[in-house]
N, C-alpha and C positions, 0 to 999 in steps of 0.2 A: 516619533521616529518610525520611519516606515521596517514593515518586517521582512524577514529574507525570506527570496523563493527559492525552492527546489526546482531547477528545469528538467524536466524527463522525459523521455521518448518511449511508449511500451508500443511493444511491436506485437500481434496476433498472430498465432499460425497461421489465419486464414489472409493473410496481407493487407491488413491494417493496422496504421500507426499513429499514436495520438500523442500529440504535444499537451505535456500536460504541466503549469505551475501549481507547486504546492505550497504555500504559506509554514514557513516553518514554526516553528515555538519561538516565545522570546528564550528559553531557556536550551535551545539547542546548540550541543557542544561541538558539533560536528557535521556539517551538508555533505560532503563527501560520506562519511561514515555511514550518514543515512542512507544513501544514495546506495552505497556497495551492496548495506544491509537489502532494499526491496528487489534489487537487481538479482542478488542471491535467493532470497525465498521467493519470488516469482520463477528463478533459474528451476530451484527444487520442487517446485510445484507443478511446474509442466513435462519436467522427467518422471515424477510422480505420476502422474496423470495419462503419460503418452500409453496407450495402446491400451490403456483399462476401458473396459465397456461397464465395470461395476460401480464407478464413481462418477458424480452428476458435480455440474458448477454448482448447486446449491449446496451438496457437499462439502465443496472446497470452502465454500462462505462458511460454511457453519464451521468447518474446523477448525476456518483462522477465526473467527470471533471466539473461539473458546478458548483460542491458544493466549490470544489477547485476551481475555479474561484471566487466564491459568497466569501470564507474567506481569499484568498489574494484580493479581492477589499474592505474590512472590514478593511487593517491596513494601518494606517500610513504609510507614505513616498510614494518615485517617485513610480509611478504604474508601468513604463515600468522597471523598477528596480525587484520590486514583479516579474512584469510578466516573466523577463527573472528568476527569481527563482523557481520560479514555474515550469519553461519548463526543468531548468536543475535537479531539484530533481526527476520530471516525467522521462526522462530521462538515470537515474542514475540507478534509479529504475526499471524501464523497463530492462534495463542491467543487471543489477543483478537479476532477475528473471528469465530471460532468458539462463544465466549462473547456474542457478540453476538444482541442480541432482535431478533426479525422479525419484523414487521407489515404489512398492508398501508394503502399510502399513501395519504394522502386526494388526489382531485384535484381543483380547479377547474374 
């Protein structure tokens, strides 16, 4: 049984936009859900981020991988279990972005 994608479109301030498929979990209970979810913390991160000269993209990486860290050390069960989930959703992800087309964006 093939697995479900995530379609997503992330847009750049600098007007670029990438079609990007995600391969979801077989255990995923919701594609929309997720969906709201990156749209929101991408939302908050670039409001975060607008007009700081203190804060570098490698920053931002380090702080969602710790956050991702901080909320798979948060659930129940084996941790080396989480953690090998964690590395394979990062991963997958990473893959699929990477695989993703780039264009630029039309604007209004």
């Amino acid at each position: 049984m093939a697995h479900e994608v995530l379609q997503f479109v992330a847009l750049t301030s600098g007007g670029r936009a990438f079609d990007i498929e995600f391969p979801l979990h077989p255990q995923t209970q919701s594609a929309p859900a997720v969906s709201d979810l990156v749209t929101h913390l991408l939302a908050v991160i670039s409001g975060h981020a607008k007009d700081r000269t203190d804060l570098s993209d490698g920053d931002i990486l380090q702080a969602l991988a710790m956050t991702s860290a901080i909320r798979g050390r948060m659930l129940e069960g084996d941790q080396a279990d989480i953690a090998d989930l964690n590395r394979l959703l990062h991963e997958q992800a990473w893959l699929a972005v990477r695989a993703a087309k780039s264009y630029a964006a039309a604007r209004a």
